[in-house]
Steps between C-alpha positions, in 0.01 A plus 500: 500500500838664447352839522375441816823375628654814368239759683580290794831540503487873437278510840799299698735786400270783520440356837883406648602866356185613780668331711846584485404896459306428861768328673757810370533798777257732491730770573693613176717789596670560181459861357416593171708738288273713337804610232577140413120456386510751312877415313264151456255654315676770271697202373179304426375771312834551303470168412183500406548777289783334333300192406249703369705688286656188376168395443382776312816499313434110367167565409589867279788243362226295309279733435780646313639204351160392381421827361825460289445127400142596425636817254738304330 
């Protein structure tokens, strides 16, 4: 029973965000700057690649460190 209270509940919001995007203007005459999209997604990636070198840098960590408590 409280399942089906949830799922309803999800269909009231799904359905008042409808509505509100329908009762917004339909004329949007903001501009899109193509250069700040792309300073957007250089700095994703840069941070991307930072967690994966972290990442990468954690897992060599124990590999190492049970390589050496392994040895001893």
């Amino acid at each position: 029973m409280s399942g089906e209270r949830i799922i309803e509940a999800d269909q009231v919001k799904t359905q008042s965000n409808i509505d509100v995007a329908s009762k917004s203007p339909s004329k949007i005459t903001k501009r899109v700057d193509i250069n700040k999209l792309l300073s957007r997604v250089r700095s994703e990636e840069r941070k991307q690649k930072k967690e994966n070198l972290v990442f990468f840098g954690v897992i060599s960590s124990v590999i190492v460190a049970t390589g050496i408590i392994a040895s001893l």
